[in-house]
N, C-alpha and C positions, 0 to 999 in steps of 0.2 A: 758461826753458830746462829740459827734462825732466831729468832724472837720468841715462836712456839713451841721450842725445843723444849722436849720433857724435862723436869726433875730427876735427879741419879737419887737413888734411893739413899738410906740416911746410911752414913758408917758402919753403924753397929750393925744392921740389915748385911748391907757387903760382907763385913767379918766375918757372921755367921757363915753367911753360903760360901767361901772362902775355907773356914773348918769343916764347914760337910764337904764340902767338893777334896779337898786334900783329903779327908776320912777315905770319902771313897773310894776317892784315886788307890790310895792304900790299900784296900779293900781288895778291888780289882785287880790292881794288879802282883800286888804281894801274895794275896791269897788265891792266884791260880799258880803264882809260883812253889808256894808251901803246901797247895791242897791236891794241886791238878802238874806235879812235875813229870810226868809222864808229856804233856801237851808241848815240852820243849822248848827250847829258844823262839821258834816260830808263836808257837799259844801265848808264850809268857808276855813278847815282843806287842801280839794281838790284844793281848787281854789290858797294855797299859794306854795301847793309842788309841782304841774302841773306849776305854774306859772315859780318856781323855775328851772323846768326841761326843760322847753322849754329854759328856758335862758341857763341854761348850755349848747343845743345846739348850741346858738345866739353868746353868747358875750362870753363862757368857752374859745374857743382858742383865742382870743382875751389879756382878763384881769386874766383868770383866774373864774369868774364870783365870788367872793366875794362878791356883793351887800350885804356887812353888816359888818360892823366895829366890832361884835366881830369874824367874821371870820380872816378879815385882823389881827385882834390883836392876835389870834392863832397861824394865820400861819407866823410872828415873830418868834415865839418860839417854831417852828417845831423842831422835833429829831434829823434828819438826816442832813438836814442843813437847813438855812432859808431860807424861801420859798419866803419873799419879801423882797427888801430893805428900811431902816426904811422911808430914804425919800418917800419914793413910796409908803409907805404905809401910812404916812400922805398926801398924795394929793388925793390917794383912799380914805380915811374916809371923806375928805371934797366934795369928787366926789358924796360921798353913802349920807352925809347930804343934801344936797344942789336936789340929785335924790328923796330923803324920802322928800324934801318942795315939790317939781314940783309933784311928784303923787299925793302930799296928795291934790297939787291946783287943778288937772287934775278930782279927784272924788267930790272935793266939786264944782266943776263947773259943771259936767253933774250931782249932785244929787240935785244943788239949785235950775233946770229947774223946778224941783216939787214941785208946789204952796204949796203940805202940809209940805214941808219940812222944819224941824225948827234946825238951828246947835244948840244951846244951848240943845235942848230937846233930839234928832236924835243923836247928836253927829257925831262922822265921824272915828267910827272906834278906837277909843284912848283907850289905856287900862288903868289900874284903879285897884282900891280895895278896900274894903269897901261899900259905896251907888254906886261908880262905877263899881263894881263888877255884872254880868248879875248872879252868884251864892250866893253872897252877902260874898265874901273871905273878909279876911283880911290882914293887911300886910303881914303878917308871911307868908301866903299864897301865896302871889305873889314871896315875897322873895326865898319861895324856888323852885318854880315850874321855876323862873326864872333861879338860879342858875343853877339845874339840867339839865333842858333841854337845857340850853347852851352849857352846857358843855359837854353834848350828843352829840349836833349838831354839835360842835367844832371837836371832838372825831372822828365822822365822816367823817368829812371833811377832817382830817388829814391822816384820813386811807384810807380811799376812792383814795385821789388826788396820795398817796405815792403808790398804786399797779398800778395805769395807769397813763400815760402820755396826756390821752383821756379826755379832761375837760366833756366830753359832756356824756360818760359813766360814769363817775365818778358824775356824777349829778343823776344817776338814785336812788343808795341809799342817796343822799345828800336830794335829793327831797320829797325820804318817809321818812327821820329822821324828815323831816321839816311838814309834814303828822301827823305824831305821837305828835310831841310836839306839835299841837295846838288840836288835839282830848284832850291829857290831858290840854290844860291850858284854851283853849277859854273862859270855865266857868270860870275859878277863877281870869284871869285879863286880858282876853281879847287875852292873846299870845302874846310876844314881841321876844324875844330872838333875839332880831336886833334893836340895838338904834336908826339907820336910821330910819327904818319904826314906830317906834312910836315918833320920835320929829316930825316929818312931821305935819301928823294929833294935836297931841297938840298944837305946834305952831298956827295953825289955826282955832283950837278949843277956846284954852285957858281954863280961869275957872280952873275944877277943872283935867281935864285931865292935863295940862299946869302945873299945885302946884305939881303932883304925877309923872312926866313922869321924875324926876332926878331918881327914882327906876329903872326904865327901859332903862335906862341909862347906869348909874352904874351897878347895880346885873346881868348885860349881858356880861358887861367886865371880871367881878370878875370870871363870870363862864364860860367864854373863855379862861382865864388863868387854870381854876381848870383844863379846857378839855386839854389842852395844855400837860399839867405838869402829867394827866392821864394818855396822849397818848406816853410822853416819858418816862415813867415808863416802859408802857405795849414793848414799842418797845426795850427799855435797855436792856429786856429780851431774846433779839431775833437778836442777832449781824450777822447773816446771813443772817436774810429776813432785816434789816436797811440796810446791805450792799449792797443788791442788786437795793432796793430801791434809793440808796444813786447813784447809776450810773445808771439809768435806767428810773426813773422816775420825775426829778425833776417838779416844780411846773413852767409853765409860767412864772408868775410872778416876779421868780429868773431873776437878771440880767445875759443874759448871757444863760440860758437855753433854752433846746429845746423844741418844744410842741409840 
């Protein structure tokens, strides 16, 4: 780190843009799937990685843009060093919970204006498997789609953030990883791979989204850790590009780092 390397803004600063950036995340992409389900797996797919990439312009220098607690829980146990500290990264997870309530309040407010709108029936976005499933998966099904593309997304994130210092470039492949994992999951349980964004909507749901959303929960963390522990594999391999990585790019986030 240089000598002249900026100040990271204070905590509470990150936190917030942490809860708006997860609001909107939610926002975005919940609510083209509740408002605009005609736009399909394709729109719904569009509307979370476009969502995603604009924020990494918005809030990336900022927090970092992690709006999603198995990001934060990755970049813990980053390779080269840790990308946040753990305090900081419990007040992020509670920033992204509390951002995934306020979106998921923010779409059931502008979708309840529509007289035919029923939550119980409509839902609002929650994922599921089984009778909640729009392809009719089942658990096994959610389990791994969640697993994998966590830990994709993770994988990404980690590679991405360690070759540039640039939150906001470093969202452009962050934003098609997050593209891709909902083309594959949206049939089989809707896409989660962010515990924020699906407790939101359940909580508000309830039922049967509410009984199912500890999967999405859990199997998001589990394959944040798998992506983590991927990603220090792949980079163990490679003590010159960690190295350079290791002075060159650290994560905002880090106390102390530059962005």
């Amino acid at each position: 780190m240089s000598a002249d390397a900026p100040a990271q803004p204070p905590l509470q600063i990150r936190a917030l843009a942490e809860l708006l950036g997860t609001a909107l995340l939610v926002i975005g992409g919940v609510g083209t799937a509740v408002a605009a389900p005609q736009t399909g797996t394709v729109g719904i797919a569009l509307a979370f990685g476009l969502s995603l990439l604009v924020l990494a312009y918005t809030i990336g220098p900022v927090s970092g843009c992690h709006v999603n607690p198995a990001v934060t829980l990755g970049a813990l146990g980053a390779l080269v060093a840790r990308r946040i500290a753990p305090a900081a990264a419990g007040v992020y997870v509670v920033a992204q919970v509390l951002g995934g309530i306020a979106g998921a309040g923010v779409v059931l407010a502008f979708r309840s204006s529509d007289p035919s709108f029923d939550l119980a029936a409509d839902g609002l976005g929650t994922n599921g498997w089984g009778e909640a499933s729009s392809g009719g998966y089942g658990i096994g099904g959610a389990i791994t789609v969640e697993l994998v593309l966590t830990a994709l997304l993770v994988m990404v994130v980690l590679a991405a953030t360690a070759r540039t210092s640039n939150a906001a470039v470093a969202g452009v492949p962050i934003g098609l990883a997050l593209v891709v994992a909902h083309l594959v999951a949206v049939p089989v349980d809707g896409t989660s791979v962010n515990p924020a964004r699906s407790l939101g909507p359940a909580l508000l749901s309830g039922g049967t989204a509410l009984s199912q959303v500890w999967l999405f929960v859990l199997v998001p963390l589990v394959g944040a850790v798998v992506g983590a522990l991927l990603h220090r594999v792949l980079w163990s391999a490679d003590d010159g590009h960690a190295a350079v990585a290791s002075t060159s790019t650290p994560d905002p986030t880090t106390p102390g780092s530059r962005r």
